[in-house]
Structures are given as C-alpha cells and as structure tokens.
C-alpha positions as CSV (number, residue, x, y, z in Angstrom):
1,X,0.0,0.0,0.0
2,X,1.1,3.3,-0.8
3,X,1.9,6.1,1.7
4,X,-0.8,8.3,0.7
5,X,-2.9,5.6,0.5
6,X,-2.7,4.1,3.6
7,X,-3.0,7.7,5.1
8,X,-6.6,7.8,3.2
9,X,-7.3,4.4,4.6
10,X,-6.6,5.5,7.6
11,X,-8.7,8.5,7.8
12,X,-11.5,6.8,6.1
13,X,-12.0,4.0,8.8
14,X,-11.5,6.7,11.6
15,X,-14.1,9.0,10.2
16,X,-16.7,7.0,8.7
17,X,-16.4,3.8,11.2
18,X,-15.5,1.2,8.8
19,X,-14.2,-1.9,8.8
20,X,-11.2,-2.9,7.1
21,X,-12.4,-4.7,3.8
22,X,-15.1,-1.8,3.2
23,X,-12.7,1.2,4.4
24,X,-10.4,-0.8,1.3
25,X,-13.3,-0.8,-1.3
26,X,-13.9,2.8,-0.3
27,X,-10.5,3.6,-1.0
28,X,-10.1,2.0,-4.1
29,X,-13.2,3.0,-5.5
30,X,-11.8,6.9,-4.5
31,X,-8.7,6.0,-6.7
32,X,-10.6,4.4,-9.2
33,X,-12.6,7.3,-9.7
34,X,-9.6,9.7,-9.6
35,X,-7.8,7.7,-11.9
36,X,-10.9,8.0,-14.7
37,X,-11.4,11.4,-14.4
38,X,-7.6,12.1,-14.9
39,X,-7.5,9.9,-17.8
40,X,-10.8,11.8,-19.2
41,X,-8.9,15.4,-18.6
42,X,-6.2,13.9,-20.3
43,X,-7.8,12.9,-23.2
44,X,-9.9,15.6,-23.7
45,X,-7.2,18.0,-23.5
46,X,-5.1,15.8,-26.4
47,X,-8.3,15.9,-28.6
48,X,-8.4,19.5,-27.9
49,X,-4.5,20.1,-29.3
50,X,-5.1,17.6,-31.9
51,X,-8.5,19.4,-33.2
52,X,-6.5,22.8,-33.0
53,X,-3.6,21.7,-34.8
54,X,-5.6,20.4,-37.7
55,X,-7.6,23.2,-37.6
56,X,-4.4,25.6,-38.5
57,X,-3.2,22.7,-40.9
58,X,-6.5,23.4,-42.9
59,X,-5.9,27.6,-42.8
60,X,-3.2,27.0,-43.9
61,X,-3.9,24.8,-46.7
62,X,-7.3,26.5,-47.7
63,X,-5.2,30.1,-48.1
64,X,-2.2,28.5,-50.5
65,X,-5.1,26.8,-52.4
66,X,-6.7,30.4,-52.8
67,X,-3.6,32.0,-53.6
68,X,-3.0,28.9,-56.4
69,X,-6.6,29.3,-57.9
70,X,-6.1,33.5,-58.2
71,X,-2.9,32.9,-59.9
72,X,-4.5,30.5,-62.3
73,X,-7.4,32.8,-62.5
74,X,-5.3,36.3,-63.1
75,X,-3.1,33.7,-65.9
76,X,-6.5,32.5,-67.8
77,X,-7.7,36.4,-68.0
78,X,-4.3,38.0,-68.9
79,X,-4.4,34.6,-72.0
80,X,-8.0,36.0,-73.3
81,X,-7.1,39.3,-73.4
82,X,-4.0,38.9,-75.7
C-alpha cells in the first residue's frame, strides 16, 4: 500500500467507522474514480490540441489553395485578353 494511501485508509475508517475490507473498497473506488477522471482530462485535452492543430493545418492549406486558384485565375484572364 502506498503512503498516501494508507493515510486515506486511515482517515476513512477513523471517520466514517468502517471496517477494514469496506474502508479498502472505499479507497479503491476513490482512486478508481480519480484515476478515470484524470484519464478523461487527459484525453480531452489531447483531442483539444489535436482538433487545434488540424484546424491551422486546414488555414493553412485552404489560403495557399486560394492563392493557387487567383494565380491560375489572373493567368487564364491576362491569356483572353491577348
């Protein structure tokens, strides 16, 4: 058992009067849920960077595209008019 978990355990059975085994499940369940919620802030915040960094990929892309098609564009119309 960890230190800081056997510090919790401790607390726990003290304060809510409970015996070993459930002061234990209570515990575990505590770090269980810890545990999820960090690994749901986690990957939240990696879809976040990953949504962001795609998102200036496509900028990116979308204004040389624009800058292609007006040079193609300006190329056709100065063509036509000679």
């Amino acid at each position: 058992m960890k230190p800081h978990t056997r510090k919790s355990y401790q607390l726990v059975r003290a304060k809510l009067h409970l015996g070993e085994q459930d002061g234990m499940k209570f515990i575990n369940g505590l770090q269980a849920e810890v545990k999820e919620s960090t690994q749901e802030f986690v990957i939240k915040d990696f879809v976040h960077q990953t949504v962001s960094e795609a998102k200036s990929e496509l900028i990116k892309w979308m204004f040389i595209f624009w800058v292609g098609q007006a040079a193609v564009t300006y190329m056709i119309v100065s063509l036509i008019k000679n």
